[in-house]
N, C-alpha and C positions, 0 to 999 in steps of 0.2 A: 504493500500500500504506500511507505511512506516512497521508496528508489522509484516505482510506476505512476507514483500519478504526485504525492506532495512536490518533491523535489522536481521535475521537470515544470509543474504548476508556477514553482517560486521563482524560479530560472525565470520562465519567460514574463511575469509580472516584472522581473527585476531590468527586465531586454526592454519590456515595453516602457516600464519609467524612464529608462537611463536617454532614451532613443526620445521620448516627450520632453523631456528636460533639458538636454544639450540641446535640441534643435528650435525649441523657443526661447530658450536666452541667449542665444549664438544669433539667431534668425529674428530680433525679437524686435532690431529696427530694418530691417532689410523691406526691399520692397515685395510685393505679390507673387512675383516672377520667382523670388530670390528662392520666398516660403513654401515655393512649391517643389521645389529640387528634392528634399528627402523624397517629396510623396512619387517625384519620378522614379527616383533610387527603388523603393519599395515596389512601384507597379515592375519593373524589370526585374527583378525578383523574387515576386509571386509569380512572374510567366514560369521565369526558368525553375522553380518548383512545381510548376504544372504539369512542365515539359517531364520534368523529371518523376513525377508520379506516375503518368502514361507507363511511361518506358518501364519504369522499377515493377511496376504492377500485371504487364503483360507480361516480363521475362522470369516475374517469380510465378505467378498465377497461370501463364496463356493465357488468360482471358481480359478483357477487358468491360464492367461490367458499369450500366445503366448508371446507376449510384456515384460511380466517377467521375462522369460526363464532364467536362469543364463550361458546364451549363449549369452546375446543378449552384444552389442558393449561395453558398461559400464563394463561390467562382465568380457569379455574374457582378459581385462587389467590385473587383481585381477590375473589370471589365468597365465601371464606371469611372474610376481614376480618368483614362485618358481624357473624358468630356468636361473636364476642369484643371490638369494638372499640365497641359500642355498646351493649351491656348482655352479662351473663356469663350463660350460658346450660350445659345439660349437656352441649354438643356446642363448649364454648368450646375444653376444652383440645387435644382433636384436631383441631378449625382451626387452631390456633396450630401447632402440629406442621405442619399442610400446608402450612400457610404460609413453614413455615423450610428442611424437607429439599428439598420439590421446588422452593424457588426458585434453591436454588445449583446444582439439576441442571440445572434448564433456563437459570440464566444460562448457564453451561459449557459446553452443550449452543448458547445461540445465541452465545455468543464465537468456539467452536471452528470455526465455518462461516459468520462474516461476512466474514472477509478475502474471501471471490469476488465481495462483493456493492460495485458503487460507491454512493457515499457520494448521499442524495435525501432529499426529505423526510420519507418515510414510513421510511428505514433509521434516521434520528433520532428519531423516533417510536416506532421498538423498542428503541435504544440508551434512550430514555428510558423505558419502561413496562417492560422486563426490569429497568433497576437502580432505577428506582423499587420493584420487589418482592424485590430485592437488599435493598434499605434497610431496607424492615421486617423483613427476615429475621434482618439482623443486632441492629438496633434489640431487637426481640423480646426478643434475650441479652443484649445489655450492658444493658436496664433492668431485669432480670428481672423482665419481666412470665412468661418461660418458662423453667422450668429443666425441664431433661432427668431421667428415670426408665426404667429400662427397660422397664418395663410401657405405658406408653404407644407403646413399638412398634408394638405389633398393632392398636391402632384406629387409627394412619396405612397401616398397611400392608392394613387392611380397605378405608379410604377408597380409594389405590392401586390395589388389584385391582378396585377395584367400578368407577373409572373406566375403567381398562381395558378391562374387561367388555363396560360401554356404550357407548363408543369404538369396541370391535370392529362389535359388534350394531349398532349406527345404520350405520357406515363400510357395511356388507354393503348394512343394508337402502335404503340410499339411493346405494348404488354412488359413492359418493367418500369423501375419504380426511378423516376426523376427528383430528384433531391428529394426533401423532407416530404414530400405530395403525394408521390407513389401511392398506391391503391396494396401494396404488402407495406409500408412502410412502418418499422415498429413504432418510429417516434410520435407519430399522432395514430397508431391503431388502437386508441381507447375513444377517437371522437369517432374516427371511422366505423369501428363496430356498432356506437350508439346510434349516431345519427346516418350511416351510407356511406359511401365515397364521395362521390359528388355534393350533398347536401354536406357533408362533414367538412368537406374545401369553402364551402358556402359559409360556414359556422367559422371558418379560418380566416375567411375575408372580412367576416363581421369584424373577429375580435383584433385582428391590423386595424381595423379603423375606429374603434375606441380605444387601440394603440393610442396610436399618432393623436388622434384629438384629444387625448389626457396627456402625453407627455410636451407635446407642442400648448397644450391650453394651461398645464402647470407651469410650463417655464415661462407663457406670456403673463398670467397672473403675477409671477415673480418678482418679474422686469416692471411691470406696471407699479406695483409696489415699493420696487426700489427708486424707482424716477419720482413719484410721488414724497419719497422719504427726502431726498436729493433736493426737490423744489423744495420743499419744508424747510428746511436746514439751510438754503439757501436764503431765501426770505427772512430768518430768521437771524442770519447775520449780516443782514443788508443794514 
């Protein structure tokens, strides 16, 4: 327990702080262009771990299976970096968003179910490409290359539902399981059994968007209250 799952745990929180900390206080007056350099560093090394998953997985396995896809929810993150980290585009700010809510879901989501797994080279391989996308999640905030709005919910929550969607639709039409979505999928085979597959995706899509509109509606509540605290105290020593 502790060499499989603590210790590689501590490790890569330790990668992720050290990696969020040098590069906003190094980066911390640099211009947009400047703060985006780690996040390029990183997209170019989640590829070349992908690359390297393919291959390690085929030549120990022969197989290469559904679950892997560099489509599947993990993956299509990697995939948003470019539409923000190498020129700014109108699809910039909803990358950055996908980039930040769904990487703390899915780190959570693979911390919460590594302790069964012993420790190999390819579990170091996900320990290192989850908090590699841990890093920029955070990174994101403390350089404010992204600050939170609430209006920006609904186009993270369009992107969400629309992977889902596709997720479902390929999983059927190709009979295995597409990331988390999958119709065998263990990780949500306790809504699936309740509620179907498809209606259970449906129940998936609800609760992303009483995500996003709780964690986007708590941080605007926040902000609101801190500007209000800000005028007060400013009036106050006027």
């Amino acid at each position: 327990m502790v060499l499989n799952y603590i210790v590689p745990l501590v490790i890569t929180l330790v990668l992720v702080a050290l990696f969020v900390t040098l590069c906003t206080i190094f980066l911390k007056n640099a211009s947009e262009e400047k703060k985006m350099l780690p996040i390029k560093i990183v997209f170019f090394v989640l590829v070349a771990l992908e690359f390297f998953k393919i291959f390690y997985l085929i030549s120990t396995t022969g197989k290469y299976e559904p679950s892997r896809y560099p489509i599947v929810f993990c993956s299509m993150i990697m995939f948003a970096y470019p539409l923000f980290c190498f020129k700014k585009t109108r699809y910039s700010e909803v990358a950055k968003s996908f980039s930040i809510i769904p990487a703390f879901i899915i780190f959570a989501l693979f911390v919460a179910v590594q302790w069964q797994f012993n420790m190999s080279l390819i579990q170091g391989h996900s320990y290192l490409y989850h908090g590699a996308m841990l890093a920029v999640a955070i990174y994101l905030l403390t350089s404010k290359l992204y600050t939170f709005e609430f209006k920006k919910c609904f186009p993270l929550f369009a992107v969400l539902s629309g992977y889902i969607l596709f997720s479902t639709v390929l999983s059927l039409f190709i009979g295995g399981d597409i990331s988390y979505f999958g119709p065998n999928s263990s990780y949500l085979a306790i809504i699936y059994d309740n509620f179907g597959y498809v209606v259970g995706n449906c129940f998936v899509v609800i609760l992303f968007f009483i995500l996003c509109v709780a964690v986007y509606g708590i941080i605007a509540l926040c902000q609101r209250k801190r500007n209000k605290n800000k005028i007060k105290e400013e009036l106050q020593n006027a």
